[in-house]
PDB file of N, H, CA, C and O in Angstrom:
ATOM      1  N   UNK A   1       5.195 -94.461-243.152  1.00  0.00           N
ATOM      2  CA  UNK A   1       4.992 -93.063-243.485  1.00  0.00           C
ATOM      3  C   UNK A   1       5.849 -92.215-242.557  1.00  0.00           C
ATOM      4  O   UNK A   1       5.825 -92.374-241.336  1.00  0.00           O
ATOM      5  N   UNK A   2       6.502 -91.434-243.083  1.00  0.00           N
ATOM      6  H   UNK A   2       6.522 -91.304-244.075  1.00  0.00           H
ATOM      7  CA  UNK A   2       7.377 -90.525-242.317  1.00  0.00           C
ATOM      8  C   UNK A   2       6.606 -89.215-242.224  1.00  0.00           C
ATOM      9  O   UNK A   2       5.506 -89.095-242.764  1.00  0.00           O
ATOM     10  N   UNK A   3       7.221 -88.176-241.496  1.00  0.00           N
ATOM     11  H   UNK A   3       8.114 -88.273-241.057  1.00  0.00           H
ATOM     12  CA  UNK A   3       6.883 -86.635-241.231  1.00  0.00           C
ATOM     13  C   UNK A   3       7.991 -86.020-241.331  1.00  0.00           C
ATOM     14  O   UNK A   3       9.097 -86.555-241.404  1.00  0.00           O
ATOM     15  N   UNK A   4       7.687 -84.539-241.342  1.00  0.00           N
ATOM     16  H   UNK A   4       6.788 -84.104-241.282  1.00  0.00           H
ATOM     17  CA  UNK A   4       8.830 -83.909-240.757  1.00  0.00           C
ATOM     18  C   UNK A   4       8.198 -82.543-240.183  1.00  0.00           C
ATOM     19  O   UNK A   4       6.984 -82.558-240.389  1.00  0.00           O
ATOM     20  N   UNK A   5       8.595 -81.428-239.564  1.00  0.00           N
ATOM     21  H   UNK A   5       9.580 -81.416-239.397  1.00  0.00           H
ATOM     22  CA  UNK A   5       7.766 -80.496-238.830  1.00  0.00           C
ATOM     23  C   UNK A   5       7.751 -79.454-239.942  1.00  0.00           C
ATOM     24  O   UNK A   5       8.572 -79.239-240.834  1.00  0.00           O
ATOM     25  N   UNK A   6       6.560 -78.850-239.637  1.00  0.00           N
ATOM     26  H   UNK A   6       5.893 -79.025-238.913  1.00  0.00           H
ATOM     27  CA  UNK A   6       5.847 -77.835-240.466  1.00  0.00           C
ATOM     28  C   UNK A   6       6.476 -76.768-239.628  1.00  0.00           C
ATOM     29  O   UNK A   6       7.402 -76.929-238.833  1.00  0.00           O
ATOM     30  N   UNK A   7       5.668 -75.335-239.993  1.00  0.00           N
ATOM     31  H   UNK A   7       4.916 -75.204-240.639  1.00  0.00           H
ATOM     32  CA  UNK A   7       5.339 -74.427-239.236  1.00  0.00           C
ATOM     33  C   UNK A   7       5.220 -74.557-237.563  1.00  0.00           C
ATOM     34  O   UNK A   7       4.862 -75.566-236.957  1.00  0.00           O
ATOM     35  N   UNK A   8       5.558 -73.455-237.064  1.00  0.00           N
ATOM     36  H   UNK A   8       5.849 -72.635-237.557  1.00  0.00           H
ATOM     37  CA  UNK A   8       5.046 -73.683-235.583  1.00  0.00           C
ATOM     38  C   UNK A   8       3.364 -72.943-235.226  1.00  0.00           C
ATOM     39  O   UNK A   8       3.082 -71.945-235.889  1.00  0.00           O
ATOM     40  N   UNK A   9       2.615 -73.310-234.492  1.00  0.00           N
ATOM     41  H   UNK A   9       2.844 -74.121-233.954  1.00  0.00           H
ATOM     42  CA  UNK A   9       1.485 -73.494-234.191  1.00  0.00           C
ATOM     43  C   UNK A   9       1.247 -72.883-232.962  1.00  0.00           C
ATOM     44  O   UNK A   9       0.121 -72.710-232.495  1.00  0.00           O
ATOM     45  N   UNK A  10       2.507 -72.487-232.324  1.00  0.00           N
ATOM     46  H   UNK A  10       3.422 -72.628-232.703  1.00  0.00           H
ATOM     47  CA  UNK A  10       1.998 -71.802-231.165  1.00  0.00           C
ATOM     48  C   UNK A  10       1.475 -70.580-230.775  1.00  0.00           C
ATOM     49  O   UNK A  10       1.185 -70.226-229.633  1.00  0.00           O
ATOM     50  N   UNK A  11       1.342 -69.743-232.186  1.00  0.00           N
ATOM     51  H   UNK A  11       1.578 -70.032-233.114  1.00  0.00           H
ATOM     52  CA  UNK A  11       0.367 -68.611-232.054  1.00  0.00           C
ATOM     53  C   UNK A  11      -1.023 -69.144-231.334  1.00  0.00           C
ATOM     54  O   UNK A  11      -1.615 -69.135-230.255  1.00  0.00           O
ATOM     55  N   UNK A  12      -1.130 -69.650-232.795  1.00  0.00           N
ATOM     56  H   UNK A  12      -0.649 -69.657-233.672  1.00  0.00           H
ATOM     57  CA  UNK A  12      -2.908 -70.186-232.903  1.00  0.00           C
ATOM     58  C   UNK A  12      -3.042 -70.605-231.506  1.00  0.00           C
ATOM     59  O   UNK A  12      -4.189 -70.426-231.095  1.00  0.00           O
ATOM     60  N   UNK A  13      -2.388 -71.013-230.803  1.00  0.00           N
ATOM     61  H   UNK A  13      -1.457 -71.159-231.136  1.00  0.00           H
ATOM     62  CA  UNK A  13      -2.326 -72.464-229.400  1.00  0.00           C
ATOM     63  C   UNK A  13      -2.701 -71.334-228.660  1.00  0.00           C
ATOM     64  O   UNK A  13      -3.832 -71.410-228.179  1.00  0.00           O
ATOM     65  N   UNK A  14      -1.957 -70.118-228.390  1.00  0.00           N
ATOM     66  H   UNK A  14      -1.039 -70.056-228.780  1.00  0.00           H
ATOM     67  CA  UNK A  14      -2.013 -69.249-227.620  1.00  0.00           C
ATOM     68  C   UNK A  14      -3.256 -68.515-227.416  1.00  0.00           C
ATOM     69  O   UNK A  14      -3.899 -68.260-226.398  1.00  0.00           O
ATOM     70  N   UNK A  15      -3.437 -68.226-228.722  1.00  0.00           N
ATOM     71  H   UNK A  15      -2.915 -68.433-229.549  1.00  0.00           H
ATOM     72  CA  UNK A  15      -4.955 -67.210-229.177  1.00  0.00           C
ATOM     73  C   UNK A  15      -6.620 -68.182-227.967  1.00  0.00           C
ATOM     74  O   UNK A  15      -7.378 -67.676-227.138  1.00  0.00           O
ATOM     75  N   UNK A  16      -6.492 -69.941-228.597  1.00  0.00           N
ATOM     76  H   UNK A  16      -5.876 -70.352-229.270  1.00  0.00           H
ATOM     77  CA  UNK A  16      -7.319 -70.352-228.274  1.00  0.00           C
ATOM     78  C   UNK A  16      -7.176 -70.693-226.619  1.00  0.00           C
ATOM     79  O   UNK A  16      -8.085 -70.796-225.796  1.00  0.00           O
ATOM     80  N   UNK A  17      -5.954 -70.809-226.455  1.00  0.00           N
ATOM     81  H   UNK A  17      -5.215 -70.725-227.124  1.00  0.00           H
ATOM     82  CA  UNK A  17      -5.418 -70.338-224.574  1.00  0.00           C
ATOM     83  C   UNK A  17      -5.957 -69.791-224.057  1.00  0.00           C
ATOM     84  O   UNK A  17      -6.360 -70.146-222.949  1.00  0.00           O
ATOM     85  N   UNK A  18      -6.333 -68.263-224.774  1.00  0.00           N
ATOM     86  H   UNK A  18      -6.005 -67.975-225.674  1.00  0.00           H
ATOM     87  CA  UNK A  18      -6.259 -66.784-224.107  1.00  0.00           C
ATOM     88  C   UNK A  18      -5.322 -66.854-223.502  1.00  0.00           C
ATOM     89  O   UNK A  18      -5.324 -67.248-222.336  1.00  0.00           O
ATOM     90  N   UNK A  19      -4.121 -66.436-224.230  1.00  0.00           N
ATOM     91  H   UNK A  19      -4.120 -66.115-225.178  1.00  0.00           H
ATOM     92  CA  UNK A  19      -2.584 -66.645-223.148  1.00  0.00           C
ATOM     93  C   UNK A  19      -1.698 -65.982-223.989  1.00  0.00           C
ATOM     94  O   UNK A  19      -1.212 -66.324-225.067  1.00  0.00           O
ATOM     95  N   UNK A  20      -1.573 -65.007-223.340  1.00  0.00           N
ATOM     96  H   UNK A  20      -1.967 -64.728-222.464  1.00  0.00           H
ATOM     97  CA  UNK A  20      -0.315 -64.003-224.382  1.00  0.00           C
ATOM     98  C   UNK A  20       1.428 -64.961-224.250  1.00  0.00           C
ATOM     99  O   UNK A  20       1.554 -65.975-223.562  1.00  0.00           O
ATOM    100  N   UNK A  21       2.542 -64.351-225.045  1.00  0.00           N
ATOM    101  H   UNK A  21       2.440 -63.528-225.604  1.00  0.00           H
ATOM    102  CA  UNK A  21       3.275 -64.970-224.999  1.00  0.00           C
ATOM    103  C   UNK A  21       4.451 -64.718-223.830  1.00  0.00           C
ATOM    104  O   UNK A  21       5.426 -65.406-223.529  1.00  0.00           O
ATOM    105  N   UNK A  22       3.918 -63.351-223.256  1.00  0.00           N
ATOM    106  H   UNK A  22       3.126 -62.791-223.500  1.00  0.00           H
ATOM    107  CA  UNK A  22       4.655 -62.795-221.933  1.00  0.00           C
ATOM    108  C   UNK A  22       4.364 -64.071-220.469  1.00  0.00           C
ATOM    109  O   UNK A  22       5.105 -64.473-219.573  1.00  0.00           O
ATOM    110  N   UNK A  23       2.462 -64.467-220.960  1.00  0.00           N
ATOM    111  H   UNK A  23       1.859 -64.141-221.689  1.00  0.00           H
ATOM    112  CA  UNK A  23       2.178 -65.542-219.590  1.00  0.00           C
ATOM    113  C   UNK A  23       2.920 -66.767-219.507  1.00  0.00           C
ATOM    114  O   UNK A  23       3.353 -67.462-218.588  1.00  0.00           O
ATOM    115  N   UNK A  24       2.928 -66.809-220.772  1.00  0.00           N
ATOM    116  H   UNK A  24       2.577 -66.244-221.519  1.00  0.00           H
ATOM    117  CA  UNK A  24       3.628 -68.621-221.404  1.00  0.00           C
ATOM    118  C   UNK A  24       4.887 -68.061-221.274  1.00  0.00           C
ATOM    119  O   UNK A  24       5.629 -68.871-221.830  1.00  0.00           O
ATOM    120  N   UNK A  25       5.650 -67.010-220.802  1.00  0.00           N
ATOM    121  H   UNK A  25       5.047 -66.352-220.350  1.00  0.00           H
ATOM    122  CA  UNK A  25       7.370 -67.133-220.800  1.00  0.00           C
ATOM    123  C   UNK A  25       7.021 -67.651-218.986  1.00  0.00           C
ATOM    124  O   UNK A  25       7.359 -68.694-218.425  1.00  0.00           O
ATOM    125  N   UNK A  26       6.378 -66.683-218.534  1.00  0.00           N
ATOM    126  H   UNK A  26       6.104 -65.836-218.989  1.00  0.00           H
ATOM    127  CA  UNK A  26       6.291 -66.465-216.856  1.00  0.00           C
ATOM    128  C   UNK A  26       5.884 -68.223-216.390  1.00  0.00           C
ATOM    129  O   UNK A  26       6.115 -68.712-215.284  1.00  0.00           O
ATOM    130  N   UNK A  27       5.469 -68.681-217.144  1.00  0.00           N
ATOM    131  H   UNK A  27       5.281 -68.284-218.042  1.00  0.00           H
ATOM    132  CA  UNK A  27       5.033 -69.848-216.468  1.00  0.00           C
ATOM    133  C   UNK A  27       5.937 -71.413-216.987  1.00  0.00           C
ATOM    134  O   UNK A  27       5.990 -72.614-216.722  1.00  0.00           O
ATOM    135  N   UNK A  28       6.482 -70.476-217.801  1.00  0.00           N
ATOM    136  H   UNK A  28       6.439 -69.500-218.016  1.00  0.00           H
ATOM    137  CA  UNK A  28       7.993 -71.319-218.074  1.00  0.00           C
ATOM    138  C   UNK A  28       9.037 -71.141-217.632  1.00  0.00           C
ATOM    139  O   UNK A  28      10.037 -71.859-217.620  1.00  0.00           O
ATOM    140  N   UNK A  29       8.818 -70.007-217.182  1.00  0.00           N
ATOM    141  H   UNK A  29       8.005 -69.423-217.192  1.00  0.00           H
ATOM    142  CA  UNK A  29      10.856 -69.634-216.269  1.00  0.00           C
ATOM    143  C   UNK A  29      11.609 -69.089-217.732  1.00  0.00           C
ATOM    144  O   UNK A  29      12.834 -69.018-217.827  1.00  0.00           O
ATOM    145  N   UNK A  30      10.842 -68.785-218.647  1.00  0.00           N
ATOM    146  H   UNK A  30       9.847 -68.842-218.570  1.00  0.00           H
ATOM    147  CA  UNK A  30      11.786 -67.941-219.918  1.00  0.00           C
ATOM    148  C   UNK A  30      11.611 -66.740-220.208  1.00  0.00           C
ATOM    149  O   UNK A  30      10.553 -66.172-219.937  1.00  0.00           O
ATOM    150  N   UNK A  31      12.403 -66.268-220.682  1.00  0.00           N
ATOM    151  H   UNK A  31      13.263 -66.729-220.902  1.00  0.00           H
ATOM    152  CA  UNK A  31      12.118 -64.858-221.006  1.00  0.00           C
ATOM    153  C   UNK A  31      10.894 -65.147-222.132  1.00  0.00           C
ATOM    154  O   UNK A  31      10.534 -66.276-222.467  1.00  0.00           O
ATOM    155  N   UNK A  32      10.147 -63.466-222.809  1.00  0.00           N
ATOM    156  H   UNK A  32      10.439 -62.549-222.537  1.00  0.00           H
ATOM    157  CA  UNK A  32       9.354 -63.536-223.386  1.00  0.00           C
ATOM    158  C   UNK A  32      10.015 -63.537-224.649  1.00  0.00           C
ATOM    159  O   UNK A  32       9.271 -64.004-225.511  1.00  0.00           O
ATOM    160  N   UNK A  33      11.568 -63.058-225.257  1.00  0.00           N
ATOM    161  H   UNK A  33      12.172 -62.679-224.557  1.00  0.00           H
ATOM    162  CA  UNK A  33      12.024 -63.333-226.212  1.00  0.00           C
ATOM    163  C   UNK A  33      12.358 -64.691-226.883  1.00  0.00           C
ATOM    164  O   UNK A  33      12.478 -64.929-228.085  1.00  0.00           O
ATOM    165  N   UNK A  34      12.474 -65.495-225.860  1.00  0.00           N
ATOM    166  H   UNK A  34      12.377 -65.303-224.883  1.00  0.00           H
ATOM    167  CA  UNK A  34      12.156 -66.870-226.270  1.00  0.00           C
ATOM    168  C   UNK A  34      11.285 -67.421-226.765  1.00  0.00           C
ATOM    169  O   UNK A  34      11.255 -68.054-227.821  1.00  0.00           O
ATOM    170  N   UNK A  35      10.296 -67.159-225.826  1.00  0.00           N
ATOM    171  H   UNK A  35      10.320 -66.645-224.969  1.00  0.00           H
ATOM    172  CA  UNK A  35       9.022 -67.847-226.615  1.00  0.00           C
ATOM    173  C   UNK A  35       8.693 -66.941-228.101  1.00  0.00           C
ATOM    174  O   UNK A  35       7.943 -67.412-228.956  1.00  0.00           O
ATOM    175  N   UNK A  36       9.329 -65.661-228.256  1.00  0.00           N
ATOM    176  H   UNK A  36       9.938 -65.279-227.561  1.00  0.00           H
ATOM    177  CA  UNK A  36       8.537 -64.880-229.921  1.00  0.00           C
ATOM    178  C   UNK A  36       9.264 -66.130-230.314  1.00  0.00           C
ATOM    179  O   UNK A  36       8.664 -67.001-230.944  1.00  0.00           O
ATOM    180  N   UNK A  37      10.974 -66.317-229.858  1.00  0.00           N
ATOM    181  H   UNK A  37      11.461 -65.610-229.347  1.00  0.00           H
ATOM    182  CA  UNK A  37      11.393 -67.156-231.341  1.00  0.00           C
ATOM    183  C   UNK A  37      10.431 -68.402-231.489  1.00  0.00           C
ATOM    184  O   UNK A  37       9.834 -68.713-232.519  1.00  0.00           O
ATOM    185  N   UNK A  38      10.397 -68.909-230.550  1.00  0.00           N
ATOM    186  H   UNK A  38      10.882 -68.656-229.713  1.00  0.00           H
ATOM    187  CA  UNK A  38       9.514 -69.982-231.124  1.00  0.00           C
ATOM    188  C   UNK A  38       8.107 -70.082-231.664  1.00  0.00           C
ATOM    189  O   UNK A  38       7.580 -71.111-232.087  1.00  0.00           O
ATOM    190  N   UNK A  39       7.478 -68.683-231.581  1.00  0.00           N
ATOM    191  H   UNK A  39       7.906 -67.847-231.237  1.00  0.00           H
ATOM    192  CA  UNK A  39       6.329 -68.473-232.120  1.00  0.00           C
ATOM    193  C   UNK A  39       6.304 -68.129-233.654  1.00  0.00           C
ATOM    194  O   UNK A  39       5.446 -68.474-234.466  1.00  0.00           O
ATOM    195  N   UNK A  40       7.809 -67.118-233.950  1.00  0.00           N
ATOM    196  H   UNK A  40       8.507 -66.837-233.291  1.00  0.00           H
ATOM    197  CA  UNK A  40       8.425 -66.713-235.330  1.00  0.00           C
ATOM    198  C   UNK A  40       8.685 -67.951-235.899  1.00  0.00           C
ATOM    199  O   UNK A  40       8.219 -67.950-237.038  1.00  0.00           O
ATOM    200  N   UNK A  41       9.298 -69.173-235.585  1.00  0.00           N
ATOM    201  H   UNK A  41       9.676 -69.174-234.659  1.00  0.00           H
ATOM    202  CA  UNK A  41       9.871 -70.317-236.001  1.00  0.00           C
ATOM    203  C   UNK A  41      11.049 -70.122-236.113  1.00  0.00           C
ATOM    204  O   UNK A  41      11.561 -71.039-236.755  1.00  0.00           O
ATOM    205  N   UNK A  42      11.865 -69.257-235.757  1.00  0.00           N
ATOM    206  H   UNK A  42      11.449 -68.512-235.236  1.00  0.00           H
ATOM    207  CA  UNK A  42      13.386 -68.813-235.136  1.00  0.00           C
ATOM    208  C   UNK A  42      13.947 -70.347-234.788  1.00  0.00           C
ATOM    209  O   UNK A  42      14.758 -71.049-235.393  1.00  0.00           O
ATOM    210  N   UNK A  43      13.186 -70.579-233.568  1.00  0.00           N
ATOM    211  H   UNK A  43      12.528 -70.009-233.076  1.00  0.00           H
ATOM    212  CA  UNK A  43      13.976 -71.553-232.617  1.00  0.00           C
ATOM    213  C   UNK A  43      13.170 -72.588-232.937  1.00  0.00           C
ATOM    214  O   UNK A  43      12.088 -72.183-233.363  1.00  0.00           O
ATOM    215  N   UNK A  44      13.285 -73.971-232.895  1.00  0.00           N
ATOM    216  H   UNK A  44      14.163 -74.300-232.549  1.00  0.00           H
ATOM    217  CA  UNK A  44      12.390 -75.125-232.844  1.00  0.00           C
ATOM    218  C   UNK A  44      12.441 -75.408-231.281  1.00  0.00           C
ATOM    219  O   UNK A  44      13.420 -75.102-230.601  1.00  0.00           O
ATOM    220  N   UNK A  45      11.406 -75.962-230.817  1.00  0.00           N
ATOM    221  H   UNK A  45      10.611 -76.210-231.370  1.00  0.00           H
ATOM    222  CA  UNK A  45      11.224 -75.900-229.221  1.00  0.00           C
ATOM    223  C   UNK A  45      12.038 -77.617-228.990  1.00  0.00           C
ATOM    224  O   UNK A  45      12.006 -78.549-229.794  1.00  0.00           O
ATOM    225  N   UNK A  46      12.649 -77.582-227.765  1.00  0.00           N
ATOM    226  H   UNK A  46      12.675 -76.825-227.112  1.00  0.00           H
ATOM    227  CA  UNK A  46      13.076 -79.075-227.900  1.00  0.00           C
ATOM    228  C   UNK A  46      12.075 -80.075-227.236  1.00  0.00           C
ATOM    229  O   UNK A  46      11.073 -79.578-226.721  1.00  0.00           O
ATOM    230  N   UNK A  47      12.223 -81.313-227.197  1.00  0.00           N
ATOM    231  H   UNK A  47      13.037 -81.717-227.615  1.00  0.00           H
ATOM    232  CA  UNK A  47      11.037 -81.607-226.746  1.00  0.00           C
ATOM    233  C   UNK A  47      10.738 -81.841-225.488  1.00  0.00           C
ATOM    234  O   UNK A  47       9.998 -82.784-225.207  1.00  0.00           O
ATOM    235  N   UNK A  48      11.270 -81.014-224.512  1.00  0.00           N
ATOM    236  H   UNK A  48      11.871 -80.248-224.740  1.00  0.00           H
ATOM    237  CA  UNK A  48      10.654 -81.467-222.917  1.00  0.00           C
ATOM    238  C   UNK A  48       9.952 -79.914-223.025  1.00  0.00           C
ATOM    239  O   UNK A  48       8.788 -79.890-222.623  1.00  0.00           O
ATOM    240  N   UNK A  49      10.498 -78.615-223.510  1.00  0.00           N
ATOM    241  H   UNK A  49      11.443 -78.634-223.836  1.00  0.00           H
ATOM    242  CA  UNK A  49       9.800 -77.413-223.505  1.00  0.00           C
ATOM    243  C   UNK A  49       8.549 -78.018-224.553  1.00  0.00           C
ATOM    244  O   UNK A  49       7.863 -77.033-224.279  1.00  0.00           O
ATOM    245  N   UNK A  50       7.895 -78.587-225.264  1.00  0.00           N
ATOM    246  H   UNK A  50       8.452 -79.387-225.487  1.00  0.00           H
ATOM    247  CA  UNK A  50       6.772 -78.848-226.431  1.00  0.00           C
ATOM    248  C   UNK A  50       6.080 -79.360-224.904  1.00  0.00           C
ATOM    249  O   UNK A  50       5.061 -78.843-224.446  1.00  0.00           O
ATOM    250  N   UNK A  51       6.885 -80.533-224.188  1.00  0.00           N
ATOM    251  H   UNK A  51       7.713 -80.953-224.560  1.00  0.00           H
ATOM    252  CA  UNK A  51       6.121 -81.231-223.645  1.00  0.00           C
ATOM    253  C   UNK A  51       5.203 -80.075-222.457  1.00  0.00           C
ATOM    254  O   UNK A  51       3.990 -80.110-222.246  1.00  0.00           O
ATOM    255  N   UNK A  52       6.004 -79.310-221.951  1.00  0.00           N
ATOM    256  H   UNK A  52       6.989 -79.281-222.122  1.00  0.00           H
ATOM    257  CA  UNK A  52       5.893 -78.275-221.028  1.00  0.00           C
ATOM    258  C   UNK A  52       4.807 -77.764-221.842  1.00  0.00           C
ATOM    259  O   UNK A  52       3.677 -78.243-221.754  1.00  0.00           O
ATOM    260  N   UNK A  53       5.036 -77.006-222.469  1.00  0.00           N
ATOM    261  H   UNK A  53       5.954 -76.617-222.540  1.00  0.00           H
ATOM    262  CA  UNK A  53       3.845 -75.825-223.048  1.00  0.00           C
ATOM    263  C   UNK A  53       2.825 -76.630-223.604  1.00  0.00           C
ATOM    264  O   UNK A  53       1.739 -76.053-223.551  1.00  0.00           O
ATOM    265  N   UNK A  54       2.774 -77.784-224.134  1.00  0.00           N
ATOM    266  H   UNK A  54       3.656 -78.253-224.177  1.00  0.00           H
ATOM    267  CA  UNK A  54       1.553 -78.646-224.408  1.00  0.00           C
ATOM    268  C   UNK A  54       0.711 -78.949-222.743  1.00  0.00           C
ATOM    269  O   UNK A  54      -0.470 -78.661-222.550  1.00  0.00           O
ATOM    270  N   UNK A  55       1.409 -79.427-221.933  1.00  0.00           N
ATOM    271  H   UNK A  55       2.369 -79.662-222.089  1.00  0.00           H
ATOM    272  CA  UNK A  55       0.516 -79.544-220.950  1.00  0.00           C
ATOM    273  C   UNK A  55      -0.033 -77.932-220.152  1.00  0.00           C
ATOM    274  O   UNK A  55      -1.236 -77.789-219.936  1.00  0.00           O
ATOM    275  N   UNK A  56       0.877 -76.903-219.802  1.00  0.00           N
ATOM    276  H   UNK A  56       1.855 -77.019-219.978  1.00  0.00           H
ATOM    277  CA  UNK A  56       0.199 -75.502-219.855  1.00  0.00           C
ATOM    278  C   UNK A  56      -1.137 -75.606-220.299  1.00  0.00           C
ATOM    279  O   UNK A  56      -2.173 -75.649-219.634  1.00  0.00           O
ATOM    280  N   UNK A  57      -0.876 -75.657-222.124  1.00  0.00           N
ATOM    281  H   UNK A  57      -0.035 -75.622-222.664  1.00  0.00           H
ATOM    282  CA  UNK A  57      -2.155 -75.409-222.870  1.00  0.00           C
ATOM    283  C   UNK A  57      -2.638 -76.246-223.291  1.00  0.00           C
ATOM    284  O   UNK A  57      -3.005 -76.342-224.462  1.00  0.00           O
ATOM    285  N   UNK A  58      -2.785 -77.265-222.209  1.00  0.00           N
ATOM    286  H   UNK A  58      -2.488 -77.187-221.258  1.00  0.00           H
ATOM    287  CA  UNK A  58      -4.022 -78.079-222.538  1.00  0.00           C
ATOM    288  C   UNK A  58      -4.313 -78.784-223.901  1.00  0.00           C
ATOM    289  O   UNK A  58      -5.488 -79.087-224.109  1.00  0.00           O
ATOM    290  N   UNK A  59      -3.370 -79.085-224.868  1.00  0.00           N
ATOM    291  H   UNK A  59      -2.415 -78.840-224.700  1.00  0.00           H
ATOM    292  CA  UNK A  59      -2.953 -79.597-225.665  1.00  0.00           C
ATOM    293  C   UNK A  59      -2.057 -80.650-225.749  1.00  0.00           C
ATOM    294  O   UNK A  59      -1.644 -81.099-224.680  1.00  0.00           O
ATOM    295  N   UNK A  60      -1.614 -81.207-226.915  1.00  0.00           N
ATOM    296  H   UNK A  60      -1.949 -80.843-227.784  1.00  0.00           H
ATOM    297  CA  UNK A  60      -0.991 -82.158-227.633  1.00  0.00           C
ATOM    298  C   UNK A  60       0.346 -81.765-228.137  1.00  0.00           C
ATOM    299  O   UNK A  60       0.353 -80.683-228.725  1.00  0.00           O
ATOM    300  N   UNK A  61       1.641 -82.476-228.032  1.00  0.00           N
ATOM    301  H   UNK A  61       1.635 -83.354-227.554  1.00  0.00           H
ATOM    302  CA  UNK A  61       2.854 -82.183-228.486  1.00  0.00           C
ATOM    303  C   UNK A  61       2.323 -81.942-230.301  1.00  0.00           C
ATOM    304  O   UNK A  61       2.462 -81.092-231.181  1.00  0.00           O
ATOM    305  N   UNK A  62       1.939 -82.722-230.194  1.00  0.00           N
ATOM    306  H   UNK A  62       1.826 -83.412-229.479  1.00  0.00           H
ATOM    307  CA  UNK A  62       1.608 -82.770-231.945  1.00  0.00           C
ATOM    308  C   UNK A  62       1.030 -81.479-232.420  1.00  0.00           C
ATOM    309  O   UNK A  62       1.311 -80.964-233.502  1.00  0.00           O
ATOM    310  N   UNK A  63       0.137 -80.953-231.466  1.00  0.00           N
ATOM    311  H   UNK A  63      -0.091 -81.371-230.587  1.00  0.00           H
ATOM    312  CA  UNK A  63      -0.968 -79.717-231.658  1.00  0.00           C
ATOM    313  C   UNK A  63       0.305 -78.406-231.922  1.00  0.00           C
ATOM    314  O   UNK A  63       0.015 -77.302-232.383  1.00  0.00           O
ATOM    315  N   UNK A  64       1.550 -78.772-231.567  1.00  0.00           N
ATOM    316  H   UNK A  64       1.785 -79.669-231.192  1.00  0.00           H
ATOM    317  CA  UNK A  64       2.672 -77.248-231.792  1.00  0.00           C
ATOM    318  C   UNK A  64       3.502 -76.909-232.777  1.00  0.00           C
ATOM    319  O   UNK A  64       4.450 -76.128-232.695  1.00  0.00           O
ATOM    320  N   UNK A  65       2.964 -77.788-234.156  1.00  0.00           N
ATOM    321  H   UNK A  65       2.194 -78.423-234.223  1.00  0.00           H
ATOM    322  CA  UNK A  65       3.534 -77.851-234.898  1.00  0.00           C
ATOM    323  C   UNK A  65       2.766 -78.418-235.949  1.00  0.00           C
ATOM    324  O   UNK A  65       2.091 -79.417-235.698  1.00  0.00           O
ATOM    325  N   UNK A  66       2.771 -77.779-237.435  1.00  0.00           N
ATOM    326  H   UNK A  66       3.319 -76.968-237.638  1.00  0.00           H
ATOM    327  CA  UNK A  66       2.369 -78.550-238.696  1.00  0.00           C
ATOM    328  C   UNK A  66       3.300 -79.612-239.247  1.00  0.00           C
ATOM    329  O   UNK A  66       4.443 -79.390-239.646  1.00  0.00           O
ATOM    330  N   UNK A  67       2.627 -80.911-239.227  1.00  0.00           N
ATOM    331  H   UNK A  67       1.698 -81.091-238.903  1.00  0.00           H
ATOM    332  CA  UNK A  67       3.027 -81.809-239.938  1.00  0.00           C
ATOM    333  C   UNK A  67       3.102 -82.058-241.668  1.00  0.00           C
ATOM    334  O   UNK A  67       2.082 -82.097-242.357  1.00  0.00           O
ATOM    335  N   UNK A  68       4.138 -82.175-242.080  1.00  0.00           N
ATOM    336  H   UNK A  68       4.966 -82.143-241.520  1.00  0.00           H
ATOM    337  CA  UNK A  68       4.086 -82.663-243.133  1.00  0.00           C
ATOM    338  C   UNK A  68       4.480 -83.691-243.640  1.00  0.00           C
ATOM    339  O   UNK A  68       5.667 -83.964-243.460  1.00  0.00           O
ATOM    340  N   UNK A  69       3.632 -84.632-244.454  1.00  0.00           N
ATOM    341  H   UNK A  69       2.668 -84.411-244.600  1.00  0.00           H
ATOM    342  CA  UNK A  69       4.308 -85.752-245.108  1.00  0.00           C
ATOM    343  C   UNK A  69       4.796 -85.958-245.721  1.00  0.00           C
ATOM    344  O   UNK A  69       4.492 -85.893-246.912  1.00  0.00           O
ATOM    345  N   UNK A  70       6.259 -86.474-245.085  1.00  0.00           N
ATOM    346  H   UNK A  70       6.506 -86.526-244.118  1.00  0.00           H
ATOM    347  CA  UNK A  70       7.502 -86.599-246.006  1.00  0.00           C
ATOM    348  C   UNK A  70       7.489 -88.279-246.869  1.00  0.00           C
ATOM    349  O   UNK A  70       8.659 -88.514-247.173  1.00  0.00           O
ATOM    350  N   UNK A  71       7.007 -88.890-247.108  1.00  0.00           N
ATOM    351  H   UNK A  71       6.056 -88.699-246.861  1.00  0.00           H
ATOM    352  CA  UNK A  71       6.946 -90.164-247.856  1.00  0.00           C
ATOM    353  C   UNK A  71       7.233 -91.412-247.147  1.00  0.00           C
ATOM    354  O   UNK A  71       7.228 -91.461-245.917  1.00  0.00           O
ATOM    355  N   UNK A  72       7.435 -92.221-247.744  1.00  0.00           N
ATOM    356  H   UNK A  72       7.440 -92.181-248.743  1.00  0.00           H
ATOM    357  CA  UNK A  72       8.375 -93.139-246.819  1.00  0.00           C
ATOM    358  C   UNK A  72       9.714 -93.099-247.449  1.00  0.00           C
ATOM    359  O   UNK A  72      10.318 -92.957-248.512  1.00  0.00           O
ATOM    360  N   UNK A  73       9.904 -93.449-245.321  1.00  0.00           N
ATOM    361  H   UNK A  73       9.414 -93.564-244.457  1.00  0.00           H
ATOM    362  CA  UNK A  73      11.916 -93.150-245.816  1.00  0.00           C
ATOM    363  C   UNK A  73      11.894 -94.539-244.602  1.00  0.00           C
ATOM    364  O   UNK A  73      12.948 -95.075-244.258  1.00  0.00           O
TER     365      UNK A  73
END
């Protein structure tokens, strides 16, 4: 079974944080325009920043993104 990425999830992630997206730039070393894109789905996050902001928020790489099933490939 394959995937491929959905939507990004890091609103919702944030909301249940209590963590605006200005705290999550400050505690990343990014600006806060960065993180909108990746909250807009602008940018896809690469994966050592997923890994970063998953451990922040106490979450799962998987938890930053909707999965969808792409079939088997």
């Amino acid at each position: 079974m394959a995937y491929k990425v959905g939507r990004c999830l890091l609103q919702e992630r944030l909301l249940q944080a209590d963590m605006t997206q200005r705290e999550l730039a400050l505690r990343l070393d990014v600006t806060i325009q960065q993180v909108n894109k990746y909250v807009l789905d602008k940018q896809k996050m690469s994966i050592q920043v997923a890994k970063n902001i998953a451990v922040i928020l106490n979450c799962h790489i998987e938890d930053l993104y909707e999965w969808i099933e792409a079939g088997d490939e």
